[in-house]
C-alpha positions as a Markdown table, in Angstrom:
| # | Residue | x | y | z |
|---|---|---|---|---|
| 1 | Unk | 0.0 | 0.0 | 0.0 |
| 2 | Unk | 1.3 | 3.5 | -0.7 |
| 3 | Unk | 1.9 | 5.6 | 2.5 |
| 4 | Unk | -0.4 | 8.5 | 3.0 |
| 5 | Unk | 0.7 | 12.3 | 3.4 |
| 6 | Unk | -0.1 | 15.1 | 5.1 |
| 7 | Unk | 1.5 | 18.4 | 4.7 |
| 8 | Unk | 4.8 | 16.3 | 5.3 |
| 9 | Unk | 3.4 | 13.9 | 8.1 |
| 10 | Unk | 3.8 | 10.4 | 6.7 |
| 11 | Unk | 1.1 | 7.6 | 8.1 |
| 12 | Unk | 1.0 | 4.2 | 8.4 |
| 13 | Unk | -0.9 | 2.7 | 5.2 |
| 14 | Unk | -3.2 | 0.4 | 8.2 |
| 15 | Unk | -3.6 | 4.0 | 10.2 |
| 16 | Unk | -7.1 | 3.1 | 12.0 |
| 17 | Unk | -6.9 | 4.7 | 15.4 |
| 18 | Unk | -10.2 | 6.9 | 16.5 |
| 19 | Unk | -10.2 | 10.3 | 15.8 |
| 20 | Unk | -9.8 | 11.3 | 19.5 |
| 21 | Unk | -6.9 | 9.0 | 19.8 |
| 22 | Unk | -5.1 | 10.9 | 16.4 |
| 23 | Unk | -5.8 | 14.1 | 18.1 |
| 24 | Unk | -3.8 | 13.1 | 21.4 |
| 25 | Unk | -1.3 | 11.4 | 18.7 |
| 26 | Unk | -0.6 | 14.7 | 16.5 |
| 27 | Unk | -1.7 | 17.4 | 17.8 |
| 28 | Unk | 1.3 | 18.2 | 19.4 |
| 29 | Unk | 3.7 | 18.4 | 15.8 |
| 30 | Unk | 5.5 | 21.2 | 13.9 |
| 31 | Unk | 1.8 | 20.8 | 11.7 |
| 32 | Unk | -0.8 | 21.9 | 13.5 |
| 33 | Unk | 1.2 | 23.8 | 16.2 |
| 34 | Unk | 1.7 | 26.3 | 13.7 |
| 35 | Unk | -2.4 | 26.7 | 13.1 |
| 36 | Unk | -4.2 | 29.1 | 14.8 |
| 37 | Unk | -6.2 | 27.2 | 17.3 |
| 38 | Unk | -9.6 | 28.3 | 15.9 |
| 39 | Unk | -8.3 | 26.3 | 12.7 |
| 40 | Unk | -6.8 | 23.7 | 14.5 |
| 41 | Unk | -10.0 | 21.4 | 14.5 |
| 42 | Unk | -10.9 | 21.1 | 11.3 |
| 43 | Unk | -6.9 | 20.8 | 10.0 |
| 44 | Unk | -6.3 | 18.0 | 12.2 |
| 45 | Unk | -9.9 | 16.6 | 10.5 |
| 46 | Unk | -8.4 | 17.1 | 7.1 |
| 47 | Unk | -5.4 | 15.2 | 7.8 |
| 48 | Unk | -7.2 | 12.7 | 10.1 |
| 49 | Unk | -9.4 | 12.0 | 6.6 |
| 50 | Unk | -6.4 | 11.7 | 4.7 |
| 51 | Unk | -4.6 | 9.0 | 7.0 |
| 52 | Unk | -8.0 | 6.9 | 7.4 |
| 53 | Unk | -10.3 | 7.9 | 4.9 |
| 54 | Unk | -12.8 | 8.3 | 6.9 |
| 55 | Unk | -14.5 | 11.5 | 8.4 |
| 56 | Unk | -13.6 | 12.9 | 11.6 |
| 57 | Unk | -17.0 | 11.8 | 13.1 |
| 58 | Unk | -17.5 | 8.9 | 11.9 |
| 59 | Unk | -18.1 | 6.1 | 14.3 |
| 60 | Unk | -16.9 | 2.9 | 13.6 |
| 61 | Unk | -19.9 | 0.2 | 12.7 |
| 62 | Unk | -20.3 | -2.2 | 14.3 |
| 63 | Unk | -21.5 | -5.5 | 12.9 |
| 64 | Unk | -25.1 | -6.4 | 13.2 |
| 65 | Unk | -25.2 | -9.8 | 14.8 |
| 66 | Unk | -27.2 | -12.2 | 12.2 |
| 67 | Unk | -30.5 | -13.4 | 14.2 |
């Protein structure tokens, strides 16, 4: 798989953490330290989307057990 980017932070290609997790994981780096806090949210949501293609708030699904 080819490794995902984001404004020169590299990710795993299996990055599936929650998005509360890759907020504690990142939000301390060169990246978003340098964006104004009021912007900070919705940069870290960009990246976070870029890493696990998912939105930022997005849930995982859990399986529906078969009856």
């Amino acid at each position: 798989m080819e490794a995902k980017t984001y404004k020169g932070i590299t990710f795993a290609s299996d990055y599936s953490k929650s998005f509360e997790d890759f907020k504690k994981d990142f939000e301390n780096t060169h990246v978003f330290k340098k964006v104004p806090s009021s912007e900070r949210e919705t940069e870290m949501a960009k990246a976070y989307e870029t890493a696990t293609g998912k939105k930022a708030d997005s849930k995982p699904v859990k399986p529906v057990p078969e009856k």
